[in-house]
N, C-alpha and C positions, 0 to 999 in steps of 0.2 A: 537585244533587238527591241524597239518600240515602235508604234505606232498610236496615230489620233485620228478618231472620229467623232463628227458632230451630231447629233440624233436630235428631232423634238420627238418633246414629251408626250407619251400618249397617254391618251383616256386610264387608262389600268394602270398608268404608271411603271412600269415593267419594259423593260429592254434587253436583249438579247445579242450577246458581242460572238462575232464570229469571226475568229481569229486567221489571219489567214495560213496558208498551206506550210507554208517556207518558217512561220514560226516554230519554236522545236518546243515539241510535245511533253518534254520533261523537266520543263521550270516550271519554276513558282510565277504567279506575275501579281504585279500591284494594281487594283483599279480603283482611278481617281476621280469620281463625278463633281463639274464645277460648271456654276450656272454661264452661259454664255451671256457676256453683258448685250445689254440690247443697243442696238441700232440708233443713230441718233434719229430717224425718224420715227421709230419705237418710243423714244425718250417724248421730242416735240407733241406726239398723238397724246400721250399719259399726260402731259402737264395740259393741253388745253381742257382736256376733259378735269382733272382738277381744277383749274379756273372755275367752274362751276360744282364742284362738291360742296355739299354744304357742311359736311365735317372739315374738310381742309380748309376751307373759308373761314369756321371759328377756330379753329387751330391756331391758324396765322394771324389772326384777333389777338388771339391770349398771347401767341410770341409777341407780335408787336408792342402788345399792354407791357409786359414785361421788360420789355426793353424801355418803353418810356421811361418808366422808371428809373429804369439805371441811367440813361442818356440824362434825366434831369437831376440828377447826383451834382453832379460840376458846378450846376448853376446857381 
């Protein structure tokens, strides 16, 4: 028998799985925590606010530099 549930994370970090009745009380079980990916409006909110980070701003500086580089290899 399986089952899934989704939880957000609380402050304490700690969570509490409450199995239900009909599962039998005399296995073993696996539990697999994986992060749920985020939403694409989750996603759009994080990059506009990157738009303005000033560490991702030079970041994307230095990758760019780096690719000059290589792009002007050819020529």
């Amino acid at each position: 028998m399986s089952f899934k549930e989704i939880h957000d994370v609380p402050k304490n970090h700690q969570l509490t799985i409450n199995l239900p009745e009909s599962f039998p009380s005399k296995q073993r079980v696996v539990v697999t925590v994986e992060e749920v990916p985020l939403s694409k409006k989750e996603k759009l909110k994080l990059m506009k606010r990157a738009a303005s980070d000033p560490q991702f701003i030079e970041d994307m500086k230095e990758v760019n530099s780096d690719f000059d580089l290589i792009n002007n290899e050819g020529l």
